[in-house]
Each structure stands twice: as structure tokens, then as C-alpha cells.
N, CA, C and O of each residue as an XYZ file, in Angstrom:
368
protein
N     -42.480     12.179   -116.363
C     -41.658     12.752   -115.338
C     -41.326     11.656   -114.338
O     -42.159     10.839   -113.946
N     -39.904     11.694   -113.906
C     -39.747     10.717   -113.048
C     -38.622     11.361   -111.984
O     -37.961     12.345   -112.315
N     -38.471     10.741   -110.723
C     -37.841     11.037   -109.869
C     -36.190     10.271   -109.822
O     -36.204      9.041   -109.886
N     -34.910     10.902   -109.721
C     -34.074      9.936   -109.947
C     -33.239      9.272   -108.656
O     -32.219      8.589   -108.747
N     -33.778      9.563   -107.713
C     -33.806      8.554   -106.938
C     -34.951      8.452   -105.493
O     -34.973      9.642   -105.178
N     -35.642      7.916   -104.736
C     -35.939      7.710   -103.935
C     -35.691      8.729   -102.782
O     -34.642      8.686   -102.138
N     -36.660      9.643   -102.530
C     -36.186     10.573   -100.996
C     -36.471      9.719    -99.817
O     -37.661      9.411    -99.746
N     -35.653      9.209    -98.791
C     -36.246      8.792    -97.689
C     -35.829      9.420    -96.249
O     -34.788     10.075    -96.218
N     -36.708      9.232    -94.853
C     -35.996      9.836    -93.891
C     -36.252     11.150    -93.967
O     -37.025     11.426    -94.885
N     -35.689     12.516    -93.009
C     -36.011     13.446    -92.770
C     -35.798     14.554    -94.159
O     -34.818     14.360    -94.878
N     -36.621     15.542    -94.437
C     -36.309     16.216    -96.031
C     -35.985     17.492    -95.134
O     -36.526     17.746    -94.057
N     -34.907     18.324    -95.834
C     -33.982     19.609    -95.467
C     -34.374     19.989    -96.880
O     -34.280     19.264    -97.870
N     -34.891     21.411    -96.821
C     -35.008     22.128    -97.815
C     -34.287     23.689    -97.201
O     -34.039     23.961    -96.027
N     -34.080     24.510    -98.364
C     -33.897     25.882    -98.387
C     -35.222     26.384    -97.913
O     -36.141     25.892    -98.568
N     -35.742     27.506    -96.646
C     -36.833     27.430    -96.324
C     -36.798     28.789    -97.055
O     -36.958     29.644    -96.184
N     -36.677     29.306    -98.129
C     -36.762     30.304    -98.540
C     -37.752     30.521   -100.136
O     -37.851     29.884   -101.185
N     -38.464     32.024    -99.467
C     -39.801     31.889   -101.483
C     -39.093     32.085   -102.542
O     -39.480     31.559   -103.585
N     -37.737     32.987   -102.539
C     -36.905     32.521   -103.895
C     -36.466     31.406   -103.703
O     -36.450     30.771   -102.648
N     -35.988     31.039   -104.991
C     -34.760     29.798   -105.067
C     -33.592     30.654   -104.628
O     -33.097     31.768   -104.800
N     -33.468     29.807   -104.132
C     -31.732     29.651   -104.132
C     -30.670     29.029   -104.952
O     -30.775     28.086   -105.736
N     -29.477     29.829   -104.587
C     -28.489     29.675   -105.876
C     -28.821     30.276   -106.973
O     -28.460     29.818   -108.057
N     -29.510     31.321   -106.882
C     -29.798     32.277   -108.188
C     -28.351     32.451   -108.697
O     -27.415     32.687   -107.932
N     -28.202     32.299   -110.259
C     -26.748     32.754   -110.716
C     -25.840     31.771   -110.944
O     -24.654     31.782   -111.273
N     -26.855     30.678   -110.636
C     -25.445     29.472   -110.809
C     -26.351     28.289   -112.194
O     -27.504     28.069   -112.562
N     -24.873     27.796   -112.564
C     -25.624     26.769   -113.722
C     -26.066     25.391   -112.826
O     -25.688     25.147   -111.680
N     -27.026     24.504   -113.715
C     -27.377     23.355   -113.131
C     -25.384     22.646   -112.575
O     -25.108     22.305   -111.425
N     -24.442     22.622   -113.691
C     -23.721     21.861   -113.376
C     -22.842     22.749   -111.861
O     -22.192     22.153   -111.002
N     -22.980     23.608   -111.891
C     -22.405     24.353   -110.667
C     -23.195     23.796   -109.195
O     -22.607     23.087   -108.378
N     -23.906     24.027   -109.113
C     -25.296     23.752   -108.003
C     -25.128     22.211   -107.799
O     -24.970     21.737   -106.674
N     -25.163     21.511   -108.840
C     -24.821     19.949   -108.535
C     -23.626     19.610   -107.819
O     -23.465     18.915   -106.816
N     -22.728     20.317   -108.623
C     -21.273     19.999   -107.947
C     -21.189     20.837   -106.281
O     -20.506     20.557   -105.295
N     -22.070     21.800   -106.485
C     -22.069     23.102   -104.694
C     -22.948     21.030   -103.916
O     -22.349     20.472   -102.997
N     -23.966     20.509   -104.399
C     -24.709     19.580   -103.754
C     -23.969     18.681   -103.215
O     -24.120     18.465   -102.013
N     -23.102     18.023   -103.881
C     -21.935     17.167   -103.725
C     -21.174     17.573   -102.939
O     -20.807     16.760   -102.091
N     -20.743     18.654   -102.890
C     -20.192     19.147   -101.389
C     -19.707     18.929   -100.409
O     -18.693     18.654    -99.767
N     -21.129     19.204   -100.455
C     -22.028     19.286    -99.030
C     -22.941     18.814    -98.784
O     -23.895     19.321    -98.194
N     -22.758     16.994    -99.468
C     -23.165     15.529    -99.166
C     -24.932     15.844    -99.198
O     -25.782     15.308    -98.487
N     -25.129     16.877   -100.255
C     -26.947     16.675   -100.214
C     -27.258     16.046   -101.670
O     -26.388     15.835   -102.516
N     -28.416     15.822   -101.802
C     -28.983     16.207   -103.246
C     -29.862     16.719   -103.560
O     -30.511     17.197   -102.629
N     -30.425     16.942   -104.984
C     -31.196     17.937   -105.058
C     -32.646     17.821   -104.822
O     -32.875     16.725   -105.334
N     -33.749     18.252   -104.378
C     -34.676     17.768   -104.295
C     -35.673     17.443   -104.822
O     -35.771     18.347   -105.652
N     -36.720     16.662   -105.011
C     -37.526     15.336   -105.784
C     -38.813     16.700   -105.957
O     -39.231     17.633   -105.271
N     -39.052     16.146   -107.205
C     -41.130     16.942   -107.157
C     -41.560     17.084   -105.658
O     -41.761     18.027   -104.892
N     -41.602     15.905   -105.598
C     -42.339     15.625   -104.177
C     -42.292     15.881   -103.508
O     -43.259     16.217   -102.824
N     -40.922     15.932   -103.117
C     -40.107     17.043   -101.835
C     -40.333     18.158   -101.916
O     -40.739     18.745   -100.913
N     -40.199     18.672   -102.821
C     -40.608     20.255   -103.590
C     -42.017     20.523   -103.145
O     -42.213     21.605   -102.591
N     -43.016     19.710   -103.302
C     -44.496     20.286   -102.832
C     -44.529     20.141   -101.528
O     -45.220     20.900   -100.848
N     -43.685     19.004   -100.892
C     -43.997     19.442    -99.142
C     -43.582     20.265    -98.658
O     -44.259     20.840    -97.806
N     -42.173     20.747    -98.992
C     -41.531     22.009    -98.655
C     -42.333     22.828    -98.977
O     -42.496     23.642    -98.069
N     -42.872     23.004    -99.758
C     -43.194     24.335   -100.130
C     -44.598     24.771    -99.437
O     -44.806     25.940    -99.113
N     -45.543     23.728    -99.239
C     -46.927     23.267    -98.412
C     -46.412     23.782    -97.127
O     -46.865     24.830    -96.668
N     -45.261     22.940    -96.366
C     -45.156     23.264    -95.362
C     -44.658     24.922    -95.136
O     -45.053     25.686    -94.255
N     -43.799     25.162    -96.080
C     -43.152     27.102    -96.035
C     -44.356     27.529    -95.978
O     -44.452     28.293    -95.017
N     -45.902     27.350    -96.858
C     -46.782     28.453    -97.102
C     -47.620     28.565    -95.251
O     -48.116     29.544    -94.693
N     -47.426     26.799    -94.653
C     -48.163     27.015    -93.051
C     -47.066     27.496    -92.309
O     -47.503     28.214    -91.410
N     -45.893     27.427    -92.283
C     -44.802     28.084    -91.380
C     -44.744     29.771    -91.272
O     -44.843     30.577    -90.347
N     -44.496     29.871    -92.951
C     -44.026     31.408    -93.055
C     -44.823     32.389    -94.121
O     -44.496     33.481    -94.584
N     -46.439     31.263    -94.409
C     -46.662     32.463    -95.042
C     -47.066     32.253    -96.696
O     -48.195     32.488    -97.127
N     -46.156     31.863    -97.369
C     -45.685     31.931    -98.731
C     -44.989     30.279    -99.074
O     -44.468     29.373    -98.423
N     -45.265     30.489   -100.151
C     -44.575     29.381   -100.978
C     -43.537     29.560   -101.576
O     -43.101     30.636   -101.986
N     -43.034     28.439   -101.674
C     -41.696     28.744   -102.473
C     -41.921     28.861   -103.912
O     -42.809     28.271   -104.527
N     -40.519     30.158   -104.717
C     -40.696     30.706   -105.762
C     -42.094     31.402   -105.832
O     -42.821     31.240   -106.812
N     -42.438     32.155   -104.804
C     -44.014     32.282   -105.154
C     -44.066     33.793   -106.278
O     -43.886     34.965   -105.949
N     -44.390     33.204   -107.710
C     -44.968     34.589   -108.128
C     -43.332     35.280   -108.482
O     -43.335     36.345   -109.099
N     -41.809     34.598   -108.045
C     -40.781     35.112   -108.488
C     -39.701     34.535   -108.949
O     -38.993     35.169   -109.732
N     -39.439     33.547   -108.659
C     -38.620     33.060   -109.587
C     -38.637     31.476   -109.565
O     -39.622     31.071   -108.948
N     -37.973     30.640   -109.971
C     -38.396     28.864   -110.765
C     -37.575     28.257   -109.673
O     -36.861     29.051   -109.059
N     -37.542     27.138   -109.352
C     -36.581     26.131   -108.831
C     -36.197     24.939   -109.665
O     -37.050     24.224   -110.190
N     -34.865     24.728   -109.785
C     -33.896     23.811   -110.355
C     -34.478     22.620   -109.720
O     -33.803     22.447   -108.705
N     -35.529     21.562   -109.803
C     -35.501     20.116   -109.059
C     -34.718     19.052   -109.635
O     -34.856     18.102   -110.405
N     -33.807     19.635   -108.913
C     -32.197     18.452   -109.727
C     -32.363     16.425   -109.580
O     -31.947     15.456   -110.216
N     -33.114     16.637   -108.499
C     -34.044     15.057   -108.390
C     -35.290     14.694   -108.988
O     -36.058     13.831   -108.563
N     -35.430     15.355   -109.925
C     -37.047     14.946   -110.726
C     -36.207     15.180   -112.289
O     -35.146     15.803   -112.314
N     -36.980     14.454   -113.876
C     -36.527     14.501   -114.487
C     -37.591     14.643   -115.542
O     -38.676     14.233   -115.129
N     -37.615     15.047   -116.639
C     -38.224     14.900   -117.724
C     -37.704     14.846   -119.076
O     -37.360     15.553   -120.023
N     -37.849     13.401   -118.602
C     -36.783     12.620   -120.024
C     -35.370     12.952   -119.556
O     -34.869     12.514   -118.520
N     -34.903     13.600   -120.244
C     -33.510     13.582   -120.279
C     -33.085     15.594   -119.005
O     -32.036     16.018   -118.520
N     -34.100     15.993   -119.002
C     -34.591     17.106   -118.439
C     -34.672     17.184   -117.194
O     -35.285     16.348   -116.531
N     -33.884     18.505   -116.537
C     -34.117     18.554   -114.832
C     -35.580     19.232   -115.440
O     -35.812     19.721   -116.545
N     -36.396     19.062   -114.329
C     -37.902     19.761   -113.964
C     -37.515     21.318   -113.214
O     -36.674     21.467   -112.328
N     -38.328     22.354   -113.799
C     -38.301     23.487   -113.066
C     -39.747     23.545   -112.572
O     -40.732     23.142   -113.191
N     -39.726     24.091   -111.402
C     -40.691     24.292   -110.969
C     -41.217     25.820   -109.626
O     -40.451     26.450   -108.897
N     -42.352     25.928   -109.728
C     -42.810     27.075   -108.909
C     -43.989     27.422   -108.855
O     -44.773     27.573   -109.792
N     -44.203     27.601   -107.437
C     -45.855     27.983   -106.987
C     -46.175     29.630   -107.339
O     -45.348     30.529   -107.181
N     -47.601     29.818   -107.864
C     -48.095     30.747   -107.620
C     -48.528     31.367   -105.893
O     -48.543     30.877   -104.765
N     -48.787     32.490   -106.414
C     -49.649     33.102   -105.003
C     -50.843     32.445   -104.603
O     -51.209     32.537   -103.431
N     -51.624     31.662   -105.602
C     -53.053     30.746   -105.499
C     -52.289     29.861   -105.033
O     -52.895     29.444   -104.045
N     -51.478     29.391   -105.108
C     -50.990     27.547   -104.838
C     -50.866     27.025   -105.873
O     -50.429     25.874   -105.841
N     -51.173     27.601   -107.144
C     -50.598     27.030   -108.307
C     -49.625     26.284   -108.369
O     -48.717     26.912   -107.824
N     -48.980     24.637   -108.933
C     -47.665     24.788   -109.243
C     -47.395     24.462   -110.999
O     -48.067     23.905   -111.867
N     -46.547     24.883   -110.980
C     -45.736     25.369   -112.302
C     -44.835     24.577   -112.655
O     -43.705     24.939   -112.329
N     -44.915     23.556   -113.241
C     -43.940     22.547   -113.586
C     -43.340     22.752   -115.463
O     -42.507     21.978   -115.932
């Protein structure tokens, strides 16, 4: 698994326990990213967000309901899905 590029500087996530963009394909969501000058976010980013959502609000992201698209992490040729349990599990 690898990251495809470098996160640096302040991380903006969706502070929400579903994913977001339910309903859309990877190539849709990439092109919604492009936009609106973001990208998608790294493993890594993914566990702080989600660390930080469970001390903010509670819960983790995808907790226990649905996967997240990490359009910045890769496996092989593969975006990474990923999602926490209610334990803190994550689900790669």
C-alpha cells in the first residue's frame, strides 16, 4: 500500500461517520475533487480524521456503516477502501 502523494500543511476532511458522496463512481468524486481544488485523502489522513471525529463528535468515521473511497492511498493499481468499527477497528 502506498500513498500517491505526500499530505502536507493543514488536513480538511468531511467531518461526517458516513462517507460522503454516497452514489457516486470513483471517476465522478475525482473529477467533483478537482473542482474544488482538493484531493482525496491519504490512509493517514483517514486515521487522523477519523481519531480526531471519534474525540470531537463521538464516532468514527464510516463507523459500523458504510466504506470510504481513499482516493490518495493505493494498492497496487487499487484505490484503498477503508472504515472504522465501533471498537476502533480499521478496515482496510
Amino acid at each position: 500500500m502506498s500513498n500517491s502523494y505526500d499530505q502536507k500543511g493543514y488536513l480538511y476532511t468531511e467531518a461526517k461517520t458516513d462517507a460522503p458522496y454516497l452514489g457516486t463512481t470513483e471517476e465522478q468524486l475525482e473529477r467533483h475533487l478537482t473542482r474544488t481544488g482538493r484531493r482525496g485523502l491519504t490512509l493517514n489522513a483517514y486515521i487522523i480524521g477519523s481519531q480526531t471525529n471519534k474525540m470531537l463528535n463521538g464516532t468514527y468515521f464510516d463507523q459500523g456503516s458504510t466504506w470510504s473511497r481513499v482516493l490518495g492511498s493505493r494498492d497496487g493499481d487499487r484505490v484503498v477502501d477503508a472504515y472504522f468499527g465501533p471498537d476502533g477497528y480499521l478496515g482496510v
